[in-house]
N, C-alpha and C positions, 0 to 999 in steps of 0.2 A: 504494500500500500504506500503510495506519496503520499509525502507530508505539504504541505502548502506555506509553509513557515520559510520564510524569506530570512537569512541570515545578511547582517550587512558584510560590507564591502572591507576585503583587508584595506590596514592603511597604509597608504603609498610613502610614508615618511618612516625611516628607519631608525632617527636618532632626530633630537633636536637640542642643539648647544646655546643657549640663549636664542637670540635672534636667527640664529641660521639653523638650517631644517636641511639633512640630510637625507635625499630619498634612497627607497629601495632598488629604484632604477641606474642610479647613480653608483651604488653600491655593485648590482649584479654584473653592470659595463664594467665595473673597475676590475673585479674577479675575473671576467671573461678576457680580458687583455694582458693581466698580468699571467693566468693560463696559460694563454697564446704564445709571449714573448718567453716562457719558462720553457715550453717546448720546442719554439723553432731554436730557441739559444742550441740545447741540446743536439739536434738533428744538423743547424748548421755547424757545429763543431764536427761532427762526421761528414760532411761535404768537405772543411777546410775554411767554414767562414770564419774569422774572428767575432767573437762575443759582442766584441764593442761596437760591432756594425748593428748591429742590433738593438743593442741601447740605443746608440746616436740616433738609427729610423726614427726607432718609437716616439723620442724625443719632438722630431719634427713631422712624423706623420699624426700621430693623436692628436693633435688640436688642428692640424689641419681638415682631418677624417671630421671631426667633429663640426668644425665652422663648414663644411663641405656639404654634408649628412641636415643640418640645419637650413641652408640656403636650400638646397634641392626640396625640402618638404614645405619651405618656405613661398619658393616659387610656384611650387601648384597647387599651394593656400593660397594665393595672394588675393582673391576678393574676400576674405576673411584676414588676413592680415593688413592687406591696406586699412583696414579700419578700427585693428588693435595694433598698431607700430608698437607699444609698449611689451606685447609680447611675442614680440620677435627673437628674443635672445633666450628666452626661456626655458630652457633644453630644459630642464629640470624637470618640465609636465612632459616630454614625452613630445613628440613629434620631430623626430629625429628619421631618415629613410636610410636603409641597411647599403642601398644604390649610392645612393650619396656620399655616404662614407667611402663605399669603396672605390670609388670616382676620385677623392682626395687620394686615399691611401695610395691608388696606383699612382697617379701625377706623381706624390712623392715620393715612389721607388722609384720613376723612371728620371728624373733629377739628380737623385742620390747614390745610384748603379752609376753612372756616367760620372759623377763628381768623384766616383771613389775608385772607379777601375775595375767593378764586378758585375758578373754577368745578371743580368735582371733578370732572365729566363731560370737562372738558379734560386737566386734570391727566391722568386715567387714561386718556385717548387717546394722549398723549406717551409716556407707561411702557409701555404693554400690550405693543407688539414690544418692547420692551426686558426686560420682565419673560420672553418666552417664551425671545428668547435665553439670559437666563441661564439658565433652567429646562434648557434643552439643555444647555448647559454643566455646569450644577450635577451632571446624571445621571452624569458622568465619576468624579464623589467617590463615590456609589452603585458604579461600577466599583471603582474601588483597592481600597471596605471590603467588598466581594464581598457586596452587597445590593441588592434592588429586581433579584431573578432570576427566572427563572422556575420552568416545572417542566422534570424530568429528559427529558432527551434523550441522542444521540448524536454523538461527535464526528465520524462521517463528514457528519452533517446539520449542524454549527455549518464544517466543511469546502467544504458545500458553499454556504454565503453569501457566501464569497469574504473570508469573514474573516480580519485576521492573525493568526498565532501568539497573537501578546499577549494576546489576547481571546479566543480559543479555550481558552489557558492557564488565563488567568482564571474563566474559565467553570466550571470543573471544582472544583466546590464538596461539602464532604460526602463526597466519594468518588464523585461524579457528575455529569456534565457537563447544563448546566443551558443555557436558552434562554435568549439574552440581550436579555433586555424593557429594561433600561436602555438599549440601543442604538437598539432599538424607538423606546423614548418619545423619548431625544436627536433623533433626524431626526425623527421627526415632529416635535416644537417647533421644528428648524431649519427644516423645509421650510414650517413655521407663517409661522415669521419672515419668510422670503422672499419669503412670499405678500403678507402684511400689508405689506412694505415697500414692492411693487412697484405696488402698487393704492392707498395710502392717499392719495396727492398727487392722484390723479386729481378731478376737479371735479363737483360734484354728486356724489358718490357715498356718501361720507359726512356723516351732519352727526354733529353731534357725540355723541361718548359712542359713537358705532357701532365703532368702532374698537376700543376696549374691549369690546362685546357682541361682536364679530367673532372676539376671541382666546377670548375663556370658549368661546362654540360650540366656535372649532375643536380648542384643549385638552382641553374637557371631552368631545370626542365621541372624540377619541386615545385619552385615559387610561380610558375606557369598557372598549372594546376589548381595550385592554392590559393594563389590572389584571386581566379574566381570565386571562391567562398567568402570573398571580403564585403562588409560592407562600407567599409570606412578607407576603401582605395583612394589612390589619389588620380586624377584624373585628367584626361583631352576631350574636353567637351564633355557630352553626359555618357560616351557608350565606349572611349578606350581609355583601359587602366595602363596609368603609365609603365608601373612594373611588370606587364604582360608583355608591352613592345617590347621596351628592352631586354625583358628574358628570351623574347626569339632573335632580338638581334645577337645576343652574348652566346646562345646556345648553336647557332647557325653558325656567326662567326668562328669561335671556337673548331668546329670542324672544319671549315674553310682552312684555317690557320693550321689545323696540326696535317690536312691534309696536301697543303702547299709545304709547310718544312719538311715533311717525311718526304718529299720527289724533288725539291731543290736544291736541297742542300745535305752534305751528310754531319750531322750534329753527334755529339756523344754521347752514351745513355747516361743516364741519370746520376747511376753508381758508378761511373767512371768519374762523373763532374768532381774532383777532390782539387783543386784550386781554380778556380776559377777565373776562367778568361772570359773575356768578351767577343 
């Protein structure tokens, strides 16, 4: 038997120090990056990367990713933004696009590879599981600020995915229980993850740079899918979601790219990549 008892809303703030209010969103992004960078450190030590190439990225990629991630969600709010300018900087409540970010992030590896002398093709073989874990991760701050939903449903059907409470509770957004695409996308990126992990040491299998075209395919063909279930997309007029284009143009590209390197050029596999040239 359902119960009809409406449970509130977790709270989106995880700490508050006087005046300042640290959210849970803020928090789970910080985890999922510091994640990220713990592991590519690792793996690029086994390519031949220095550690500190690393640090110094993160350094200037994270707040780039971020001011990136913010414009981009910015811009296809703007007849809602042009008429709150005040909260435009707001990252804090969430409206941050995963695109965006990763729009900055690449800008500043392909800067960074060239300022430093390393192959960007390797680089972004190191990061790409790394960057999907956190992406799984990340979608958990999407949970707490009850965003990245879906459309309306029922709780006997969010019942029966063998969901807990907590998430069921959450769900119920608006006065209406809502299908939860952010969980959606999380396992798919985790089961992304585990895919990529398990397969990339393998020998001949990858050369380089596949690793990274490996993860945009399998992201972009998830987030396809899944952004239709959205209803809080962002949008080109009333009928294309923006993250739909771009996930076929990243998905399509992608093959294009690994199918043009593998016939014009002969590149090294992956697990030969141990210093890295350009």
């Amino acid at each position: 038997m359902l119960s009809n008892t409406v449970v509130a809303a977790l709270n989106p703030i995880a700490l508050r120090l006087g005046p300042i209010e640290i959210h849970w969103y803020g928090v789970i992004i910080a985890c999922a990056v510091l994640v990220a960078l713990t592991l590519s450190v690792r793996e690029g030590q086994r390519r031949g990367i220095d550690p500190d190439h690393f640090y110094d990225y993160i350094l200037w990629a994270l707040p780039i990713a971020i001011i990136s991630a913010r414009a981009y969600y910015v811009i296809f709010e703007w007849p809602y933004y042009s008429q709150h300018t005040g909260e435009i900087i707001a990252v804090w409540d969430g409206g941050i696009a995963i695109y965006g970010s990763l729009i900055g992030a690449f800008a500043v590896m392909y800067f960074f590879c060239r300022y430093n002398h390393i192959s960007m093709w390797t680089m972004l073989d190191v990061v790409a599981p790394t960057v999907i874990l956190a992406q799984a991760m990340g979608r958990w701050g999407n949970f707490m600020n009850q965003e990245a939903f879906g459309k309306i449903t029922s709780k006997a059907f969010l019942m029966s995915l063998h969901l807990p409470n907590l998430i069921i509770n959450q769900m119920y957004i608006g006065g209406h229980y809502r299908i939860p695409t952010f969980l959606y996308e999380s396992c798919w990126d985790l089961l992304g993850f585990i895919v990529i992990m398990l397969i990339r040491h393998r020998k001949h299998l990858f050369k380089r740079g596949e690793i990274f075209l490996t993860y945009l395919i399998w992201y972009s063909a998830g987030r396809f899918f899944i952004e239709g279930m959205r209803t809080d997309s962002l949008m080109i007029g009333n009928t294309l979601r923006v993250s739909q284009l771009l996930s076929v143009v990243l998905f399509v590209g992608a093959i294009i790219i690994w199918g043009v390197r593998r016939k014009t050029r002969s590149h090294p596999w992956y697990l030969d990549s141990a210093k890295i040239n350009r």
